[in-house]
C-alpha positions, 0 to 999 in steps of 0.5 A, spaced: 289 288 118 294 293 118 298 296 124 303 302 122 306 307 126 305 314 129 299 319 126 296 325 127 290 328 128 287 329 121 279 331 118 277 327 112 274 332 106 270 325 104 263 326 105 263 319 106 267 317 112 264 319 118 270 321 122 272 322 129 277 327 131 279 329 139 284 334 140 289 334 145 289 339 151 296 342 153 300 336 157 301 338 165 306 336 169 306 328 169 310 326 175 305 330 180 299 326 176 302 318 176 298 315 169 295 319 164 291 315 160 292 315 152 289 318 147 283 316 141 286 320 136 282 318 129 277 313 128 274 312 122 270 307 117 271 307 110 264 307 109 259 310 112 253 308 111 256 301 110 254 296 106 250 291 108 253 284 107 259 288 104 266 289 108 269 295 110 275 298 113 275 300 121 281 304 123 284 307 130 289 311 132 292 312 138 296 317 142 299 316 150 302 322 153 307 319 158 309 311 155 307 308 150 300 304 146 300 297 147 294 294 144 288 297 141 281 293 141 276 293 137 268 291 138 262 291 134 254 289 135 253 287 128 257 283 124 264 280 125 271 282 123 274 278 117 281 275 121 277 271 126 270 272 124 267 274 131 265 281 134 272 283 138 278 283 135 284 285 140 291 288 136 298 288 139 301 293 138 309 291 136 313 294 137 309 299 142 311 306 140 307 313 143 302 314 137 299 307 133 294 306 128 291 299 126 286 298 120 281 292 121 276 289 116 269 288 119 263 284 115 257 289 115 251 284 117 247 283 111 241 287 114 239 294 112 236 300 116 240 298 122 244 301 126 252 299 129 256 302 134 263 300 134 268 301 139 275 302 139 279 302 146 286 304 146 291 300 152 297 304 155 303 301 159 302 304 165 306 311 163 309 313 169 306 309 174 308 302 170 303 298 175 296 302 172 295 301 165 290 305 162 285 305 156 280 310 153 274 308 149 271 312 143 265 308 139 261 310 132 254 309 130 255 306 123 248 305 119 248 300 114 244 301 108 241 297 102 248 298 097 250 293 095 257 291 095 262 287 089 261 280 088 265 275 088 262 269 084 267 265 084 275 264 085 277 258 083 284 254 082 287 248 076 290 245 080 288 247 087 293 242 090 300 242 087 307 240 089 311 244 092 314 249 087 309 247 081 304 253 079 296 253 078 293 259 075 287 262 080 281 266 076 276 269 079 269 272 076 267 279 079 261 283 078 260 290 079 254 292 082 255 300 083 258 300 077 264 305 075 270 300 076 273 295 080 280 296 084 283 288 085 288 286 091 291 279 091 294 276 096 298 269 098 300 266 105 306 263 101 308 262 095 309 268 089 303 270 086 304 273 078 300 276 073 298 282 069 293 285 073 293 291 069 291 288 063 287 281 066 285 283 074 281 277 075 286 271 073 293 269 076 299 265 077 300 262 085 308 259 085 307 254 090 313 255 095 318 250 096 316 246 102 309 243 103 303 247 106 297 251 105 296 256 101 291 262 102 290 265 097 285 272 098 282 277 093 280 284 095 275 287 090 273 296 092 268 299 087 269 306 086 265 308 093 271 304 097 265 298 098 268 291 098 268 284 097 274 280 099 274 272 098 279 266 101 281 261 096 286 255 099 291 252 095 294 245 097 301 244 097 302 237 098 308 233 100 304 226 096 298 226 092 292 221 093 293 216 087 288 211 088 287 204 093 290 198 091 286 193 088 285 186 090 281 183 086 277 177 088 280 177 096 278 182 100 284 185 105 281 184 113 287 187 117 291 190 111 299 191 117 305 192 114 307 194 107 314 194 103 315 195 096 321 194 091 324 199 087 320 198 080 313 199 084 311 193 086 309 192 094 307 187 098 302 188 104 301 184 110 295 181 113 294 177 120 287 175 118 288 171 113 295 169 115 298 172 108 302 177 104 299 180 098 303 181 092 301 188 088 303 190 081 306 198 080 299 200 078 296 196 085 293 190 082 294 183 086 299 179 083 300 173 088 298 171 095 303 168 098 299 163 105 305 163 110 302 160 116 302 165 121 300 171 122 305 176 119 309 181 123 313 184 118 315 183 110 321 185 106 321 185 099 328 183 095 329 186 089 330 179 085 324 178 088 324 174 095 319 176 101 321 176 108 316 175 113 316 176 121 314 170 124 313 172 132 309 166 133 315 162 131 321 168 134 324 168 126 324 171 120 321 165 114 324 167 107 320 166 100 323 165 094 320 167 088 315 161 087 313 163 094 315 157 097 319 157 103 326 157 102 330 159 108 329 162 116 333 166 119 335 166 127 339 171 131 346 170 133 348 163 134 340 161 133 337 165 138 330 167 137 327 174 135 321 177 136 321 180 129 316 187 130 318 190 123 323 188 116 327 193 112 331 191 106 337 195 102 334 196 095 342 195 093 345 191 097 340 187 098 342 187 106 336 186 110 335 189 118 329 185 123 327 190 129 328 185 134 324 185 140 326 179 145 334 181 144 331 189 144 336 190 138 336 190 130 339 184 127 342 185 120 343 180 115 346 179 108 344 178 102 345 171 101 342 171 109 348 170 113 349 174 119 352 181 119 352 184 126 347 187 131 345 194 134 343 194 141 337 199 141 337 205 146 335 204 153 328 206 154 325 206 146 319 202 145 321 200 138 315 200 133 318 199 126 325 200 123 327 203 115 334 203 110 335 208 105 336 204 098 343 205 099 345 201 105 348 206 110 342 209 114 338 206 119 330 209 121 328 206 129 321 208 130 321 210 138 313 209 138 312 211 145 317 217 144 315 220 138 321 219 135 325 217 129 332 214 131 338 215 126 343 212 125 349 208 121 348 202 119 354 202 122 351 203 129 353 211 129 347 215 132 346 221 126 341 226 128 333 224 132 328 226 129 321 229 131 318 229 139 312 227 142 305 230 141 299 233 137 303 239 135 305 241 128 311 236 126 310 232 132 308 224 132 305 221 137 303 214 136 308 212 130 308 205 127 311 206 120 316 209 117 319 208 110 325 212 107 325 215 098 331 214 094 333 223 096 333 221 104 326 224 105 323 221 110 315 219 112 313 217 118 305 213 120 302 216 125 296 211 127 294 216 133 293 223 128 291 218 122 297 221 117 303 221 115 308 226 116 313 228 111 320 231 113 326 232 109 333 228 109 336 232 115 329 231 119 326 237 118 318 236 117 315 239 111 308 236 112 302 231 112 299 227 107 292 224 110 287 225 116 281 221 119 276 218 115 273 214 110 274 218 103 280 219 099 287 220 101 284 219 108 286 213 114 282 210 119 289 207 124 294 208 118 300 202 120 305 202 115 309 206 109 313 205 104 315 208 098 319 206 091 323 209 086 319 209 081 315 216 086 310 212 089 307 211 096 304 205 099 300 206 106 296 201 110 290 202 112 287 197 117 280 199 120 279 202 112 281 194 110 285 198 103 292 200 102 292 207 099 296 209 094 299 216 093 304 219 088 310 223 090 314 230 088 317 229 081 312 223 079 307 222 075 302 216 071 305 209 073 307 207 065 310 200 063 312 200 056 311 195 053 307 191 059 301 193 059 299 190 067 306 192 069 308 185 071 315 185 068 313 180 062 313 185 055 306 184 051 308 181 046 312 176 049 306 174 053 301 174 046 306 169 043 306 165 050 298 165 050 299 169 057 294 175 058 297 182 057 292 184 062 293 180 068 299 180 073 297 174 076 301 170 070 307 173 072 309 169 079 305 162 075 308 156 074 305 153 067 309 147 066 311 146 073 319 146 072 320 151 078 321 157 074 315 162 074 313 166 068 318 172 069 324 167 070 322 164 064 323 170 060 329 171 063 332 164 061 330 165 055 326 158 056 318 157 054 313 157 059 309 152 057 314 146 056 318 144 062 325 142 059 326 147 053 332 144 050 329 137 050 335 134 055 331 130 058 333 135 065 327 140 067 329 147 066 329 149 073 334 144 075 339 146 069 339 154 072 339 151 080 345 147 077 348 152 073 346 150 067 344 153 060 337 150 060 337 151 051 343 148 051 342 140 049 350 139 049 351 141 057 348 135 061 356 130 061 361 133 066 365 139 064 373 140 066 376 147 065 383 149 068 388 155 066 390 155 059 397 158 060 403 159 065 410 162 064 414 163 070 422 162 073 422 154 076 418 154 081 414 148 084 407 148 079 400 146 082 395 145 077 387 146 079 381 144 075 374 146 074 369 140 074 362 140 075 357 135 073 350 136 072 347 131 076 352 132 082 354 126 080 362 125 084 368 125 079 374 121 078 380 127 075 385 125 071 391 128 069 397 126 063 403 130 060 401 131 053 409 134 052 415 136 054 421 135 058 420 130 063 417 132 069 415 129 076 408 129 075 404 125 080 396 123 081 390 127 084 385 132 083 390 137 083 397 135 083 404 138 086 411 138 083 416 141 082 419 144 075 426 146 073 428 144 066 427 149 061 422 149 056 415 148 054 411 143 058 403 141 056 399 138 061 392 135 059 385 134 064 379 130 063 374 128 069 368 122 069 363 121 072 363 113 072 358 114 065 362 118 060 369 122 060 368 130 058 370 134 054 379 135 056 383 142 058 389 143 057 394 147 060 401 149 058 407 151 063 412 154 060 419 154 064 424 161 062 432 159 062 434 163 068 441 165 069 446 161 074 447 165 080 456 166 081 456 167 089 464 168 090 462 168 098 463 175 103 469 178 103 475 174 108 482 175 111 487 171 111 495 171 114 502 170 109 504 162 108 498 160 110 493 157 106 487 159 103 481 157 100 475 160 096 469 159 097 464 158 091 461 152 091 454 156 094 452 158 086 447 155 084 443 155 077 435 155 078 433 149 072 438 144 075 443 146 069 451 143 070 454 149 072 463 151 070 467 156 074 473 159 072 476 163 077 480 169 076 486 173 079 483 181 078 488 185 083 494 183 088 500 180 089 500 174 085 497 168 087 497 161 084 491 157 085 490 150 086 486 149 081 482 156 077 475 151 074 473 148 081 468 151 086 473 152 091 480 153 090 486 154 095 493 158 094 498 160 099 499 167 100 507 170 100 506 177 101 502 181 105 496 186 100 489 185 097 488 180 093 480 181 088 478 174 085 473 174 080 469 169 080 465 166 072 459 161 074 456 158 067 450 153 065 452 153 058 447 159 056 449 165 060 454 166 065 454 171 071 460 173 075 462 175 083 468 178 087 471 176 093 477 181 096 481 177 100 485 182 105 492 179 107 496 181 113 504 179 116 505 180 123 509 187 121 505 189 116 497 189 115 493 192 110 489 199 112 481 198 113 477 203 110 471 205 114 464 209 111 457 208 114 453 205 110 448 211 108 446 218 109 441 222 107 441 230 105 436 235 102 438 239 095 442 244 096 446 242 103 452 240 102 454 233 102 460 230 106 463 224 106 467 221 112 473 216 112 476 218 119 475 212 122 479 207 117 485 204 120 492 202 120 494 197 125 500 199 124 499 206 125 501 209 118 499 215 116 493 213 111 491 217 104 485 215 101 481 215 094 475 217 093 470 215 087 462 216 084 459 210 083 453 212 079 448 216 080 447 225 079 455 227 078 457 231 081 464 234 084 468 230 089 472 236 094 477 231 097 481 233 103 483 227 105 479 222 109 474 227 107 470 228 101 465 233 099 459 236 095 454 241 094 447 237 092 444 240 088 439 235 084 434 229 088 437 222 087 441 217 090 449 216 090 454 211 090 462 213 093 467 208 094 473 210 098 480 205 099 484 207 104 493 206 102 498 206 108 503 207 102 504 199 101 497 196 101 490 198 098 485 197 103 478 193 100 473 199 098 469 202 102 462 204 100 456 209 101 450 211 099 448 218 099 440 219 098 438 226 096 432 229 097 427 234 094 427 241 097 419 241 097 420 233 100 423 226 101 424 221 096 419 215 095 422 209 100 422 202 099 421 197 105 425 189 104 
């Protein structure tokens, strides 16, 4: 239909119209006469007689002289009206306005030589009396004759399902009954439709939109006496198109519950029933039926190929290993039970998530099954199954009475709560699965509406894949879902007893190169080991019974057909358990490694060794020093000791295990001569005439190395020491001043110096004491001053001082006597000395260190 505004009274010259024209008489005065009802002003048909069973235009316009037209009606006693295919249509008029024309199409009943009355009736708002709404009727009397219309014979689309933004080509056959040419008008309800409608009318191209959806695509044809044809065509835009069941061969599924699936394709579905979980290939063929016991609650498949079962029976979750037997159990916190409800797995970190039940919780494991934490879940969810994106960091809680998709971290931290509860477009109301693709997006089993329905990574809905029933791509009570990164999806469908397959946006043909079946062994390899290139079941069997099935055959590069591949006499898949290379005849005695090289100061060695033995048999480690200096070498698995001497030492290790010594390791240690270390002690004081001594006797020398000390006199009043080559000489002072000894400590192959300032008083003349702080900082650019002021004189005379950069960005000193300054005009660190002289002493140096600053930022700080 067509709504457009305002429209005058207007005559056809069309002899084929038949068209009704009421003029307006002068208005009167409206607010003595309360609601004047509106006005039909035209109302035609665009063809008249009208052909029967073709379709024609019905169009009213209205006028209201004191508000404004709200709706327009229309009614006919034959035929219905194209939009909603019954004999009355009602039209609001949005936004109201004082004058309106709607256009209808109306279907002319297929019965010639009649006669049908159409109706339009034109509503008001009331005009000045808002309370009285108003209306007028005006009817045609059409006669439908024998013309025939356009026919569309057939309007068709390949493909008439699409993904999102994939195209189909939509062509349409017309014939031309009247003949004298044809007018095409294409239409869609989403999506772009492009073409030449110039050079080809009948044939276009539909772009499907973004987001799933149908697409209605409509064609309208008129012949050149305004008689028309119009036909619909629905084009499907799917989030997941049906791919097939899966196949399991000789065993029937009973009551097909929970589904999981790896990365590569392959899938595993629960069945209470037959108390089993079913191993599917990528293309949905059986490769192994794994007998757990009980009646499974949940399943997860690890990427290296472990199956995790739910088991409420028993309140925990048994873990399967390859082989399929049972090789692990996992309990709650501190061995409490679980009453597992549904499994998820982390494709990448292998972390594994059970929706706990009996604690209300999600229980999280490691890979290696250890547990990891647990997440309360909310206070009132009715917990019905649990998902994790591939990478480890978004949990999905399906709340099945609620009708939601609860997310969160797998931290714990609540993300966003997706969908409500209901029937209605987006909503769930019996959720029972969920699975989530590599992109994030999100699909959700609603058992109740027999579908599954899509939403995007931010929980926005896109769309529904199924419906009840029994044919393809439908579900009678779907349970579970699951999705692989290969672009499939994976449902279980109870009351049907199959498991449905579906691909997604972006995938396409399940293709294995090189591996027909899809089972993980190559083609080839599988001919050259007289396996079957055509049946996956091979993959997951154990020909020669050495605890290795097919595929990890393969992967050890050992032969499925013999236990012990490299004749050692152990079976290949105890060598792998043990670490061993199963093709490697020579790896059976024990073996020792320990680090081959070490250089380092002296210090106190410890030496470690690597044994194992293929047996686990225990192992007696032997250690001996093959050269070098004498070293204090002791017995033990790994011995302790120090080494100070320098030079190379060789150590050598062997372990047995009663029957045969290994092979020997060997390491080298290699102690660097390290310089002796001179320590003059701190700066003292001392008197005149009384005794002094210094003290170097804490140098010491790291290899243990004799040490010689020569003590010499730098600055001061002369002294005689008592003997200058030991640690701690003595002399007597006979002046008062500053005296510097230097210090020189040598091992025979270096020497290093210290000093020592002694500051020496008499009772009427001391030496000055210079005083600084011992750092300061200042941004480049300020001004830097140096203050000695507080350096004294015990005796009270007056002081000059001497200022000296050590190192650092030089700079110019600006002395002013206890002061000195500068302007920083670079970043970096500085050292001043200052020595403060009453006239008759020099006093000690006093030190300082400036740091400067860059303008835009501190320098970089170490803490020690």
């Amino acid at each position: 239909m067509k709504l457009t505004g305002g429209s005058s009274c207007v005559q056809s010259r069309q002899i084929w119209f038949l068209v009704v024209c009421l003029f307006l008489l002068p208005s009167q005065a409206f607010a003595q006469m309360g609601n004047t009802k509106p006005q039909v002003q035209l109302f035609s048909v665009s063809a008249s007689p009208a052909p029967a069973g073709g379709v024609v235009s019905v169009s009213c316009t209205g006028h209201d002289p004191d508000g404004v037209i709200k709706k327009i009606t229309f009614q006919v006693d034959g035929g219905v009206f194209t939009s909603n295919g019954v004999s009355t249509i009602a039209v609001d008029v949005v936004p109201n306005s004082q004058d309106a024309t709607v256009e209808v199409d109306w279907n002319v009943p297929t019965t010639a030589g009649t006669n049908v009355t159409v109706t339009c009736t034109v509503w008001d708002n009331g005009g000045f009396m808002p309370n009285t709404s108003g209306s007028t009727s005006v009817t045609l009397l059409v006669p439908v004759s024998s013309a025939s219309p356009p026919q569309i014979v057939s309007l068709l689309a390949k493909p008439n399902e699409l993904f999102p933004n994939e195209s189909s080509t939509i062509t349409a056959t017309v014939t031309d009954v009247a003949g004298g040419g044809l007018t095409y008008v294409w239409q869609t309800s989403a999506g772009v439709l492009t073409g030449d409608t110039d050079a080809d009318p009948e044939v276009v191209t539909l772009t499907a939109p973004s987001t799933p959806g149908p697409c209605v695509v409509t064609l309208n044809v008129t012949d050149i006496d305004s008689v028309r044809a119009s036909k619909t065509l629905v084009v499907g835009v799917l989030p997941a198109k049906t791919a097939g069941l899966a196949s399991s061969g000789a065993v029937t599924l009973v009551y097909p519950e929970r589904v999981d699936a790896s990365p590569n394709g392959e899938f595993v579905v629960t069945d209470a029933r037959q108390k089993a979980v079913l191993h599917f290939s990528p293309l949905g063929a059986l490769m192994r039926v794994i007998q757990v016991g009980r009646a499974p609650s949940g399943v997860a498949l690890a990427p290296d190929g472990r199956v995790y079962v739910g088991d409420r029976a028993g309140k925990n979750v048994a873990v399967f290993d390859s082989v399929g037997l049972q090789a692990a159990t996992l309990s709650g916190p501190y061995g409490a039970p679980m009453l597992p409800i549904d499994l998820a797995i982390a494709t990448l970190t292998g972390s594994v998530y059970v929706l706990d039940g009996e604690g209300m919780a999600v229980q999280s494991f490691a890979a290696d099954n250890s547990p990891r934490g647990t997440l309360t879940l909310p206070v009132g969810m009715v917990p019905s199954a649990i998902a994790v994106d591939a990478f480890g960091t978004l949990l999905y809680l399906l709340d099945g009475k609620g009708g939601k998709v609860h997310v969160y971290t797998t931290e714990g931290v609540p993300v966003r709560v997706v969908s409500t509860f209901g029937e209605g477009t987006g909503q769930l109301k019996q959720p029972t699965g969920v699975s989530a693709d590599a992109a994030g997006n999100l699909y959700v089993v609603d058992a109740y509406q027999a579908h599954v329905s899509v939403f995007n990574n931010l929980g926005v809905f896109q769309g529904v894949v199924g419906g009840y029933g029994v044919g393809s791509g439908q579900f009678r009570i779907p349970t579970d879902v699951a999705t692989t990164w290969t672009g499939r999806m994976v449902v279980s469908d109870t009351n049907n007893q199959r498991v449905g397959l579906f691909d997604l946006p972006g995938s396409g043909p399940v293709v294995c190169p090189n591996d027909a079946d899809c089972d993980g062994l190559p083609d080839v390899w599988e001919l050259a080991h007289a396996l079957n290139p055509s049946s996956p079941s091979d993959a997951f069997l154990d020909t020669d019974h050495d605890g290795l099935i097919n595929r990890e055959e393969l992967a050890a590069s050992t032969d499925p057909n013999l236990a012990d591949s490299d004749a050692d006499g152990v079976e290949d898949g105890t060598e792998l358990s043990q670490g061993f290379d199963p093709i490697d005849a020579t790896d059976q005695k024990p073996s020792v490694s320990t680090q081959t090289q070490r250089t380092t100061l002296p210090t106190v060695i410890s030496l470690l060794a690597n044994a194992n033995d293929p047996n686990n048999d225990p192992l007696t480690v032997e250690w001996s020093q093959i050269d070098g200096p004498s070293s204090p070498l002791v017995s033990g698995d790994a011995p302790i000791f120090p080494l100070r001497a320098a030079g190379q030492y060789h150590f050598s290790v062997r372990v047995s295990d009663g029957k045969v010594w290994s092979e020997p390791s060997s390491v080298q240690v290699e102690i660097l001569q390290a310089a002796p270390n001179a320590d003059a002690g701190p700066d003292f004081g001392g008197v005149v005439d009384a005794a002094v001594q210094l003290e170097g006797q804490f140098s010491v020398d790291a290899n243990g190395d004799t040490l010689s000390y020569a003590w010499t006199q730098e600055e001061g009043p002369a002294a005689v020491l008592s003997d200058a080559n030991v640690p701690n000489p003595t002399f007597v002072p006979t002046e008062s001043g500053t005296y510097l000894f230097a210090l020189t400590v040598d091992d025979g192959v270096s020497s290093t110096v210290d000093r020592v300032f002694v500051s020496v008083d008499r009772a009427d003349d001391h030496v000055p004491v210079a005083v600084l702080p011992e750092s300061l900082v200042a941004s480049a650019g300020e001004t830097v001053t140096l203050d000695a002021s507080s350096s004294v004189d015990t005796d009270g005379d007056p002081l000059s001082f001497t200022w000296t950069q050590l190192d650092g960005v030089a700079v110019t000193l600006a002395i002013n006597g206890a002061t000195a300054s500068f302007s920083a005009a670079d970043a970096g660190l500085s050292r001043f000395q200052v020595v403060a002289n009453d006239g008759l002493h020099s006093s000690r140096p006093a030190l300082i260190t400036v740091v400067i600053d860059a303008a835009n930022g501190a320098l970089p700080r170490a803490n020690a």
